[in-house]
C-alpha positions as CSV (number, residue, x, y, z in Angstrom):
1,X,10.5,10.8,-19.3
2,X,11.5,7.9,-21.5
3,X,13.6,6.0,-20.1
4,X,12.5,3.7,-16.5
5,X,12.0,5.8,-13.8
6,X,14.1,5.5,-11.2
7,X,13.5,6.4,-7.1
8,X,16.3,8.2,-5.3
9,X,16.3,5.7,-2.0
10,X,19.0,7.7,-0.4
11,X,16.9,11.2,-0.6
12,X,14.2,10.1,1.7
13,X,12.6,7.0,3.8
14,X,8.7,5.9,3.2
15,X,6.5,4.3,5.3
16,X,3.1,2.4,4.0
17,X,0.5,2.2,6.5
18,X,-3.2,1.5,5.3
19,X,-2.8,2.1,1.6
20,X,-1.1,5.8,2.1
21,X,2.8,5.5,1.7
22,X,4.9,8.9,3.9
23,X,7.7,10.0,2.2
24,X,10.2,12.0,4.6
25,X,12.7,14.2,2.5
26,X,15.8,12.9,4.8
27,X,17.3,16.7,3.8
28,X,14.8,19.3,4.9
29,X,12.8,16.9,6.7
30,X,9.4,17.6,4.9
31,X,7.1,14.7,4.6
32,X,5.0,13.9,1.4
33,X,1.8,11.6,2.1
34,X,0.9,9.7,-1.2
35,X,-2.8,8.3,-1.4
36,X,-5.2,7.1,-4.1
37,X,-3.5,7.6,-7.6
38,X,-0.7,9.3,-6.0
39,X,0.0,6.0,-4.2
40,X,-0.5,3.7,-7.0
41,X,1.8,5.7,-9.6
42,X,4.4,5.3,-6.9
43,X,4.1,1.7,-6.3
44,X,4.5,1.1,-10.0
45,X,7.8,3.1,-10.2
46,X,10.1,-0.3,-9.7
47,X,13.2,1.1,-12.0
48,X,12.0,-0.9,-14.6
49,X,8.8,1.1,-16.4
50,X,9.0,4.3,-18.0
51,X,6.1,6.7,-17.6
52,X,4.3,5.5,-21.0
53,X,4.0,1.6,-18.8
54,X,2.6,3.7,-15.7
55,X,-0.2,5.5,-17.8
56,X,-1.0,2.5,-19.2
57,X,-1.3,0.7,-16.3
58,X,-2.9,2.8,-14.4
59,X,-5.0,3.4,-17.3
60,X,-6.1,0.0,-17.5
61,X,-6.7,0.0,-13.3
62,X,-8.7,2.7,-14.1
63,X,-10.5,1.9,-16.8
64,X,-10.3,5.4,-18.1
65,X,-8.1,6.4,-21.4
66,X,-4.7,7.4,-21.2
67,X,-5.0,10.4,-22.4
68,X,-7.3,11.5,-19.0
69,X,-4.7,9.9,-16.8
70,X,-1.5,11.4,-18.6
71,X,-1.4,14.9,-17.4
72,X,-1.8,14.0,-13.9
73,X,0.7,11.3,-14.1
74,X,2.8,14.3,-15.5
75,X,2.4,16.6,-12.7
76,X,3.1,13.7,-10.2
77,X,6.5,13.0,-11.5
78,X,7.4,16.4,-11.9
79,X,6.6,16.6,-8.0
80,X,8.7,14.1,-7.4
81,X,11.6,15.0,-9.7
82,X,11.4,18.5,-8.0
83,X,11.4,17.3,-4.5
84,X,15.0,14.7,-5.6
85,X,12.8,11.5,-5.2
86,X,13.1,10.7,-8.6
87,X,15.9,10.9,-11.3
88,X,14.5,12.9,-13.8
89,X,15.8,12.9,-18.3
């Protein structure tokens, strides 16, 4: 993904409660519970950064190299893009 990464609002609702955010897929009513990294790689998709900004971010956060935060990052946004709350390139 190079371009920003953009949520798909009308495929689901979330809830955040105590640092966890629920997703509810508003089609097959399947619910996603983001926490830890999971939870702050989706605060930081705003529509405005592309993955590169969220590695780097997080990797900063982190303190950790983004090399060692990439491939998670990668398999987080696939999930998403899989499940229609992302647009995917």
């Amino acid at each position: 993904m190079t371009k920003a990464i953009v949520k798909c609002p009308d495929r689901f609702v979330e809830t955040e409660i105590d640092g966890e955010v629920v997703l509810m897929d508003l089609e097959s009513a399947d619910f996603f519970s983001l926490t830890g990294p999971a939870f702050d790689v989706w605060q930081l998709i705003d529509g405005t950064r592309d993955k590169a900004a969220i590695v780097s971010s997080l990797a900063a956060d982190y303190d950790a190299p983004d090399e060692a935060i990439t491939p998670d990052v990668d398999a987080f946004l696939a999930e998403m893009v899989g499940a229609c709350f992302l647009r995917g390139d």
